[in-house]
Steps between C-alpha positions, in 0.01 A plus 500: 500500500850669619742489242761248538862707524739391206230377307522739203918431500397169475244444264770743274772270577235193407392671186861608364632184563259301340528747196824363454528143572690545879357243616689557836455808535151446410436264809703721780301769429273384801798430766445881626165461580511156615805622741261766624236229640293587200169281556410211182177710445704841478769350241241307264180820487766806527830326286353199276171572394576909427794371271325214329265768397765733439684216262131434296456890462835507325493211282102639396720882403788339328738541742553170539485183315423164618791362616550792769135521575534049586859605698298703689267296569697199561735720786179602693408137501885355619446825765171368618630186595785640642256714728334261619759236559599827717227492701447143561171307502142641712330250641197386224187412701222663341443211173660403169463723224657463111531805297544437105504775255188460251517287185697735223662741754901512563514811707561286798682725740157636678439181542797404697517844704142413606590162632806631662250754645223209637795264645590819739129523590525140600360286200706204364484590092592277239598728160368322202734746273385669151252422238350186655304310220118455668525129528841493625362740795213286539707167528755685773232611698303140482892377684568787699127544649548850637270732705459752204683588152625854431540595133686791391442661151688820371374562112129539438504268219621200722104525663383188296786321649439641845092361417634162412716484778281562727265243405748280537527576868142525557462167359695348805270703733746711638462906546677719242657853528633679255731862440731662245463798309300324241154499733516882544383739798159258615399134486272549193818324235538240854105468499523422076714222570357338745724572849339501828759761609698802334810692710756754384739412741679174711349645825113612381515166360653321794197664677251330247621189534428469867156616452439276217687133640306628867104522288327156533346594148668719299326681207620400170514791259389443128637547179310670208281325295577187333461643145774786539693315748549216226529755189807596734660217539439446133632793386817485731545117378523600130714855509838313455358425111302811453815724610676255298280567222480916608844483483510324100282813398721748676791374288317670225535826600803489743741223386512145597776536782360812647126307493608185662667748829140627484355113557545553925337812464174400300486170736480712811260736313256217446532337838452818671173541251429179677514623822297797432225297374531279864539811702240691302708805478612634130741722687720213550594476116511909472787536771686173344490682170625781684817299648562373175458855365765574729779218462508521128562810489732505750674236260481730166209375368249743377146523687331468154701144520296418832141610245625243245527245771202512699318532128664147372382356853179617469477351105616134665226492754227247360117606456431291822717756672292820357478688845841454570608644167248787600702557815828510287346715241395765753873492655620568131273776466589693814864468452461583136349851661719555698778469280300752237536721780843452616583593131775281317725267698829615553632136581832419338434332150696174424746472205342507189557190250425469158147332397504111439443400128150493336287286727246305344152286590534119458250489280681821321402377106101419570503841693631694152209291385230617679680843483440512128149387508383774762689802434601681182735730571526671216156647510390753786332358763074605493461763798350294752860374570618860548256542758572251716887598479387868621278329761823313630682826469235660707424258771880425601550854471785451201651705217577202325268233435524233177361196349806324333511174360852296495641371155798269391720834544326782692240650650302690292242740695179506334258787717630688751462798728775751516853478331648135507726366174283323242762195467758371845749233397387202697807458672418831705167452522296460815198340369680251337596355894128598597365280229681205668295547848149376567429806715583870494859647495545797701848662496480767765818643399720394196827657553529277837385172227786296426422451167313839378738692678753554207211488225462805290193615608580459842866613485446782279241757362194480564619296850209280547469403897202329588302238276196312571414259176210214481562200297239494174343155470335390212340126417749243550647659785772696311615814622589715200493806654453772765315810647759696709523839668824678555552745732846739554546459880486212700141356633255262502173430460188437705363160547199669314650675238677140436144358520388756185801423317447115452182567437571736187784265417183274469303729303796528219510160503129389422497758204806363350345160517130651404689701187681147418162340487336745328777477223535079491066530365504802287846384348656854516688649852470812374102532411338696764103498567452820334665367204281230439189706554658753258528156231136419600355818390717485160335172433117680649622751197587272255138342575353764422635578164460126411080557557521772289738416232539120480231350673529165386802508704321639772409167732869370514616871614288499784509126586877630521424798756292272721791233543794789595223623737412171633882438530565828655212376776693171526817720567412695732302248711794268512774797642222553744541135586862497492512840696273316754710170562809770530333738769242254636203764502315477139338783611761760538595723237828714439315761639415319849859377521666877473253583738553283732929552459421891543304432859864330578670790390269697739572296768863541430492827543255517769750292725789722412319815602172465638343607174116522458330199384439483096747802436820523347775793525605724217828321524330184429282589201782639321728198544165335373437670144907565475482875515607746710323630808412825332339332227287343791434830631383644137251232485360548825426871406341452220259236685652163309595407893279606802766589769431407845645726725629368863535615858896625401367644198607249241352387195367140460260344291259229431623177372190434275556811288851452479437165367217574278809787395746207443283297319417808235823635479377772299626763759592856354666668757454861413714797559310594798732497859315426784581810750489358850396701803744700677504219820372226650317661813891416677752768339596244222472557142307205313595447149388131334664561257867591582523139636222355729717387800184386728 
């Protein structure tokens, strides 16, 4: 196509104009070219349409708000009709056609351009206008009884609408064509919905129509199944209350105000997960997170923001919608990676304000409750809790990692890996808000948090920046406390590492409530097993001086042995039971149950890096026992821990030692140093442990 002359002036003029509210100005930026003969076709593809998407590209960056962006937009309409009161009326003998834009879409300008396009090739075109409801199209089209419908859509997640509307046609037996950025470079979106025709442009689809109004039969094209075709619509029908619902979570985290600007966002997020599961393509929802990426930040707002919304969408999504929230969970995951590699975000951070006062539970007093009965905090916690705090440490790749259980005051960590204060205040602690959510609470980065901003570990020394925390539910359904990792630069996790998390959250959980048990039929908390098997043999003692000493005591001495056995018996059979009804498996031990949370560890790590299967890095081992790496490495030399070595010449090794290791704990690390070999086969020095970076 020649370039029209004047037609960069112009579309400057336009642009500038528009910018400021000249509305004047604005408008006679088009006398020049309409002076110079310019043609209707010329003005609208080389003038309108380049500064419509000129107008969006700047209102996307920032550059604009919304009032110039709608000026804009509102001048290259007024123009439009100026151009082609210009140029008169063709002569419309080819049929009737009506062009709407889909259900849910307002970008109506290529609508309009690509009737004003048609009437020049001779069709008489009706223009429906923006975001006509389905049954409002269908009822126009039942009076108007044209030759074919045209339906324009520019946003991906409008395709439901586009699907509905299109029904709505079909059900009048007429022909249906559709275009707009939303159906992409080929007819596969325009075959999803159900169009007998897809075009790019007013002309290719000008051509269309005379092939498909000139067939005596014309072959209708189908839409996908019924079953994700109506888990579609379903989903698209319900995302104005699930983002509204996204959007109550993400007040958590962000602040109510900031949340609520964040409702359009998470609707368009679900509806365009709605599209993707009509259109069959999970790219659609990866290059909408992408454009979202892009306008918040654009706007301020920290990617890590973005992670935090896309997470509280994915926690709204029902079970029924468990694909979907697959689809989501994967689009979290790669731009949580790519953020780890793009290193922290150097967005501009908001102001900071002061935290809120304590927040509390509504059932605050029966929570303290149930705190009391499950958790004394004034005795050490046994070491299986320990473990699964290093197992969160090593699995989200944390320094920090804590169980902590909220009081009337504080919160009061009770095992932890790595340094963390014993006691917060509770008005600047973050599990005290986690303990409010159903779900998980992942800060990606607290100095951008509203609220956590200004706290003290956030604000100052040790400058906490990332937190991921999981609600600790006990019988009743009170949360009393937390398992949280803390990191010191801004991230997220994994949809998998999340996944491991819960379930450890779980595992704290079910001992509290086994412990609590345990305590309510023995009548002391603080009795352990081996302490009642240490009373047992006292009283096997005491029989036996009784049959040598006092023997007419001797019956009622050993009647007395029999019962505390028998009772010990009755014990232990019922916290099977009651460890049974808890995990739903009477079958699985402690032992199974670690097992099973170190495969998930494995396949953590495995989907970070490509690990071997069953093997775990030095990295990960020490995170696990709370030691350092050369501690691992002294172990492995002296044959405690069979190293595995890999391609790069790494150390790994096998995840059932290392658990047989964990669950001994008698590890004596030795002052032997294991002396790695000079390379790795590749000119690079391999030393476990000086930090195990693989």
């Amino acid at each position: 196509m020649v370039g029209l002359p004047g037609v960069r002036t112009a579309r400057a003029a336009l642009l500038t104009a528009a910018a400021s509210g000249d509305w004047d100005t604005a408008i006679s930026s088009v006398a020049p070219l309409l002076e110079g003969g310019a043609a209707q076709g010329e003005i609208l593809n080389q003038l309108l349409l380049p500064t419509q998407v000129e107008a969006g590209a700047r209102w996307h960056a920032n550059r604009w708000g919304v009032v110039e962006e709608r000026l804009c937009t509102a001048a290259c309409e007024s123009i439009l009709t100026l151009v082609e009161a210009s140029h008169g009326r063709r002569p419309t003998d080819k049929g009737h056609l009506v062009i709407a834009c889909v259900e849910g879409e307002h970008h109506s300008f290529p609508a309009r351009a690509a009737a004003c396009d048609l009437r020049e090739l001779g069709w008489r075109v009706t223009f429906a206008g923006a975001d006509v409801p389905a049954d409002q199209l269908r009822s126009f089209l039942a009076a108007e009884r044209p030759d074919a419908a045209l339906l324009s859509c520019t946003l991906p997640a409008n395709l439901t609408g586009a699907q509905r509307s299109v029904r709505a046609a079909h059900d009048l037996g007429l022909p249906v064509l559709v275009g707009g950025a939303a159906f992409g470079r080929d007819q596969q979106r325009a075959e999803c919905v159900g169009a007998d025709a897809w075009a790019t442009t007013a002309h290719a689809a000008g051509d269309l129509l005379d092939g498909v109004l000139g067939a005596a039969a014309r072959p209708r094209i189908r839409a996908l199944g019924d079953d994700p075709a109506r888990q579609a619509q379903r989903l698209a029908a319900t995302a104005p209350l699930l983002a509204r619902i996204a959007a109550g979570a993400l007040g958590a985290l962000i602040g109510t105000d900031r949340a609520l600007g964040a409702e359009p966002w998470a609707q368009n997020i679900l509806r365009t997960l709605a599209a993707s599961l009509l259109a069959g393509e999970e790219q659609l929802v990866h290059e909408d997170v992408d454009w979202v990426v892009e306008h918040a930040t654009a706007r301020g707002e920290s990617p890590h923001t973005v992670v935090s919304l896309l997470s509280a969408v994915a926690t709204a999504l029902p079970e029924s919608f468990g694909s979907e929230r697959h689809t989501l969970q994967s689009a979290i995951d790669r731009l949580a990676l790519q953020l780890a590699d793009s290193g922290p975000s150097s967005a501009p951070l908001p102001p900071r304000t002061p935290g809120p006062s304590d927040p509390s539970p509504a059932n605050e007093t029966a929570r303290l409750a149930a705190l009391a009965t499950h958790v004394d905090q004034s005795s050490p916690p046994d070491r299986h809790f320990t473990e699964l705090v290093h197992l969160a440490a090593a699995v989200c790749e944390a320094p920090i990692a804590f169980v902590s259980f909220i009081d009337a005051d504080s919160q009061r960590l009770w095992a932890q890996a790595g340094e963390a204060p014993h006691m917060i205040p509770r008005g600047e602690s973050i599990c005290a808000r986690t303990i409010l959510q159903p779900h998980p609470v992942i800060v990606s980065d607290l100095a951008a948090h509203p609220y956590f901003a200004a706290t003290p570990l956030v604000a100052n020394e040790p400058r906490w920046r990332f937190y991921a925390g999981i609600p600790i539910v006990v019988g009743g359904g009170f949360a009393i406390g937390t398992l949280a990792v803390v990191d010191f630069s801004p991230r997220t996790l994994l949809s998998t590492q999340t996944g491991v998390l819960k379930a450890l959250a779980n595992e704290v959980a079910l001992h509290l409530e086994v412990d609590r048990f345990r305590a309510e039929r023995i009548g002391d908390p603080h009795r352990s097993d081996e302490d009642r098997m240490t009373r047992l043999m006292a009283q096997v003692v005491d029989v036996r001086a009784t049959e040598e000493g006092l023997p007419e005591t001797l019956l009622s001495t050993q009647t007395g042995v029999l019962k505390a056995l028998a009772n010990e018996v009755a014990l232990h059979l019922e916290v099977d039971r009651f460890r049974a009804e808890r995990i739903g498996d009477p079958h699985r031990s402690d032992e199974d149950r670690m097992t099973r949370l170190m495969a998930q560890v494995v396949d953590v790590r495995a989907t970070e890096e490509g690990l071997p299967e069953r093997l775990l890095s030095t990295r990960d081992v020490a995170r696990l026992f709370g030691v350092s790496t050369r501690t691992v490495a002294n172990w492995a030399t002296s044959g405690q821990l069979q190293p595995v070595r890999t391609a790069g010449g790494h150390y790994r090794f096998l995840i059932d030692r290392v658990l047989e290791l964990l669950m001994e704990r008698d590890v004596d690390p030795g002052p032997v140093e294991l002396q790695p070999e000079p390379g790795d086969g590749q000119g690079r020095s391999v030393d476990p442990a000086a930090g195990d970076r693989a």
